[in-house]
N, C-alpha and C positions, 0 to 999 in steps of 0.2 A: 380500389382494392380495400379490403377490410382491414381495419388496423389488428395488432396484432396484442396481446394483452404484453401489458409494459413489466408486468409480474416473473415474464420468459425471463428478463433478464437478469443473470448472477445480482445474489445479494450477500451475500458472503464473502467477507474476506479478511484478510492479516489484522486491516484495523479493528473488526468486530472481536476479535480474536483479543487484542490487546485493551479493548474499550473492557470488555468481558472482566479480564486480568485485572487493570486499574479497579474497578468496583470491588472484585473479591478484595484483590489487597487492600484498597481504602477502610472496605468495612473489618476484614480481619484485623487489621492495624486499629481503626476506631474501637474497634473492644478490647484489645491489648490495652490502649492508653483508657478506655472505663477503669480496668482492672488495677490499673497503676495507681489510678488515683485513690479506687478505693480501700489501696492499700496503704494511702496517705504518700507516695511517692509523686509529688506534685512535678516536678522538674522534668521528673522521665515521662511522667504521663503528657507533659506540655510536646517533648521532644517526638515521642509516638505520633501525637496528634499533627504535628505538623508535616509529618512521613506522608499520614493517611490525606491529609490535606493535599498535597503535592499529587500525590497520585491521584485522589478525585479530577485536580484542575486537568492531570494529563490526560484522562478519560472523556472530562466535560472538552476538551479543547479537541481532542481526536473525532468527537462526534459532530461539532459544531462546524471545525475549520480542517481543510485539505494541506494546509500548508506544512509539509516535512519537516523545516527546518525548525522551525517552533516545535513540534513535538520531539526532536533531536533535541534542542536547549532543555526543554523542559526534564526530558530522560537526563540529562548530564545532570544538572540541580538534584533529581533523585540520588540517585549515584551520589555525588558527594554530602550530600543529606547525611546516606547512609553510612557515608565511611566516615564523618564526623558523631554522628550520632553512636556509632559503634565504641569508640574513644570513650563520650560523656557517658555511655550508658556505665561503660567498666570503667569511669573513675569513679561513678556515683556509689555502686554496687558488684561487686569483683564478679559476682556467680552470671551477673548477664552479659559477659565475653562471647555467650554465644550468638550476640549478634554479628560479630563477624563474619560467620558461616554463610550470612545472607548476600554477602557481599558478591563473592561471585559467581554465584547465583543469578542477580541480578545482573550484571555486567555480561554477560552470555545470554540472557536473555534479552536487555532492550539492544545490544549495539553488537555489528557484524565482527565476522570473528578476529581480526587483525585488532581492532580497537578495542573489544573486548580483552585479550590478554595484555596488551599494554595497560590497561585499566587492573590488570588484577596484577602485574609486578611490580608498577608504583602503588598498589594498597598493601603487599607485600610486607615492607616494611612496618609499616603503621601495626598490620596484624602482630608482627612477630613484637613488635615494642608492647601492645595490649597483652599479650601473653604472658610475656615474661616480668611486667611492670603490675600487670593488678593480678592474676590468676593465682591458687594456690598452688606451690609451689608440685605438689605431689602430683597436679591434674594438668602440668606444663606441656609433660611428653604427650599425654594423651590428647589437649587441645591442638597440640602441635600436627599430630596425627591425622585430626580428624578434619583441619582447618585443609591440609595436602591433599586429604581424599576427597572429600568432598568439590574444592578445585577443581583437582585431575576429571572428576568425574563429570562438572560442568564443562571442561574441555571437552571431554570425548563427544557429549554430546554436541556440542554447540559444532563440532567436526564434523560426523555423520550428519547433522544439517546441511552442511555447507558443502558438502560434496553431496550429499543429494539432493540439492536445489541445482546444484552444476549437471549432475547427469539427469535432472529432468526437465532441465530447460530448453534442450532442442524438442521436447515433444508435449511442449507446454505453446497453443497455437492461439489462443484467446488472450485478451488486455483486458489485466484484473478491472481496471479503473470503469471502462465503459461497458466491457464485453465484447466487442469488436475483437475480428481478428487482427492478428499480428502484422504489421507491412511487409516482413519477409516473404508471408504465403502468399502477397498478391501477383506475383509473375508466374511464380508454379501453377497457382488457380488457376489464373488468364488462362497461359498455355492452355491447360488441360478445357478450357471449355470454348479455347477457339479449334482445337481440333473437335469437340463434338460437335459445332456448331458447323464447321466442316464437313462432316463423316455428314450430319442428320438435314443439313439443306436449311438450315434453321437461320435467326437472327441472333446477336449479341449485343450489346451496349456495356458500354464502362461508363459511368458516373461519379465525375470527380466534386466534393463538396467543400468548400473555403470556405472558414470562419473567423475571423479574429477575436476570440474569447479570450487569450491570455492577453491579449492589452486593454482589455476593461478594468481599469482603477477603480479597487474599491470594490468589486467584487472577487467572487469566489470565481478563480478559474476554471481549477476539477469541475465543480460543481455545475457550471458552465456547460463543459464541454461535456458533461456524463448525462446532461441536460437534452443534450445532444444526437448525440448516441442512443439514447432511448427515442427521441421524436423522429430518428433513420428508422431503430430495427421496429417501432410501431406499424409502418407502414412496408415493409419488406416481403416479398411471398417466398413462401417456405423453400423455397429452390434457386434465392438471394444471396449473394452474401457482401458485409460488408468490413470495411478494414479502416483501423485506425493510423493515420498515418504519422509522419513526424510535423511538430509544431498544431496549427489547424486545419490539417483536412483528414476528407474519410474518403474511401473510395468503394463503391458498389457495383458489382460486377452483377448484370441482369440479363438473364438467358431470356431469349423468345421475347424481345421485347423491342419498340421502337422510340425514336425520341419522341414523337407525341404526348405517348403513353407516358413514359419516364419524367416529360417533363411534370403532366397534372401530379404525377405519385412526388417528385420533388415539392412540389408546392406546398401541398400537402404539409410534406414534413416540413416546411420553412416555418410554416404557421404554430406547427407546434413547437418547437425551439423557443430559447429565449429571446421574451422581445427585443432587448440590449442590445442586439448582435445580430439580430435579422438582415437589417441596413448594408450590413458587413458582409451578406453571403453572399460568395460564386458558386457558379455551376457551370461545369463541363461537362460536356457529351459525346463518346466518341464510338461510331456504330460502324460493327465488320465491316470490312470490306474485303476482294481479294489480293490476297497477297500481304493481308493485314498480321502482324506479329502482336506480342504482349507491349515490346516499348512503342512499337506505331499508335496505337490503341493508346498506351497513357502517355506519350508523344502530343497525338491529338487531343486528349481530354483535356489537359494543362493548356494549351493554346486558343483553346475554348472558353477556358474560363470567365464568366461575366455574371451580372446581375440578374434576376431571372425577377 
């Protein structure tokens, strides 16, 4: 079979979106702190640059490494960066209290929204002490004002997110990560293509694929298994489909096809995957029969599973 261009598969996603963010704010931040210095404000300009710092590493670190957790420490360090540096900025100089504003802002944008509001009622305080402790007195109410709206308004938004990633999650059928469909879809699929394969006299095959990518120490797992994913859908024909499933396997449901066939198109893709983990792969096979269902089908392919 022809492989398929590796190009098909999604390149966009949450993280480019946020790699994107880090660069804007690094560099808008690096020319704040230019500006600072060359106003002879050396302190604030050091404390800007170390903002813009932070969010480079989180940008360089999101492109480099797949690991969440790290980019979750690294967001929290921003965040508190910020709500310290908001403090120094207004003991340094009272008129730059409007760094507060940014605060949450930011808390609404890197972290979900439960955390996010806890983030912005322990900064709460801190704000209302920067107000009323450096600001002048006449621009109290209106700091006060504008620090609640602006809030209220990254609430709302960060709301309408979050209930619209809830209601379009059941018609969201692809995994950002590889592109793969979702493992919910693969019984409904089945189904429906053991009854055309039914109705039309035809063949079917499921194809289950085992890899242990996430216990290669020292490698990139994502990386790994999107690795993966791409060296399946290379080789896949346009009336293929394939599913990501939980921990490492995929599974590929192939109409009009026999295991012969299936196995050279496996091979195939084994060869391109990563070498690391080749050693590692199974393969099951499990081809209609009558009276065959969607769990008989992946029933059989899991019992199959072996080195190929």
């Amino acid at each position: 079979m022809a492989p398929k261009d590796p190009n098909t598969l999604p390149q966009i996603s949450v993280n480019h979106i946020r790699i994107l963010f880090c660069g804007i704010g690094a560099s808008i931040l690096g020319l704040t702190s230019y500006m600072d210095y060359a106003a002879s404000s050396l302190l604030l300009s050091v404390a800007t640059l170390a903002l813009a710092l932070v969010l480079l590493i989180n940008g360089i670190n999101m492109y480099f490494s797949k690991q969440e957790y790290v980019h979750h420490h690294v967001d929290a360090l921003f965040l508190i960066l910020l709500a310290s540096f908001s403090l120094f900025a207004s003991d340094v100089k009272g008129e730059h209290s409007y760094w507060l504003y940014f605060y949450p802002i930011a808390a609404f944008f890197l972290f979900p929204l439960r955390t996010a509001i806890w983030c912005v009622l322990a900064y709460t305080p801190l704000a209302a002490y920067i107000i009323f402790q450096y600001s002048p007195p006449l621009l109290q109410g209106q700091i006060c004002f504008s620090y609640a709206a602006i809030a209220t308004v990254a609430l709302f938004l960060a709301m309408v997110k979050s209930r619209t990633n809830q209601l379009l999650e059941p018609l969201i059928s692809s995994d950002a990560e590889t592109g793969a469909q979702l493992e919910k879809f693969l019984r409904p699929a089945l189904k429906t293509e053991i009854n055309r394969a039914e109705r039309e006299g035809t063949g079917l095959l499921l194809v289950y694929i085992k890899h242990q990518a996430s216990s290669q120490k020292g490698e990139k797992t994502a990386q790994l298994i999107k690795q993966c994913a791409q060296a399946i859908a290379q080789y896949l024909r346009p009336f293929d489909q394939y599913y990501r499933l939980q921990k490492d396997s995929f599974a590929i449901i192939m109409p009009h096809a026999n295991s012969q066939d299936a196995l050279v198109t496996v091979k195939e893709m084994i060869t391109h995957m990563p070498a690391v983990i080749q050693s590692t792969i199974q393969v099951g096979f499990a081809s209609l029969n009558v009276d065959d269902t969607e769990d008989t089908l992946i029933e059989q392919a899991l019992k199959g599973l072996r080195h190929v």
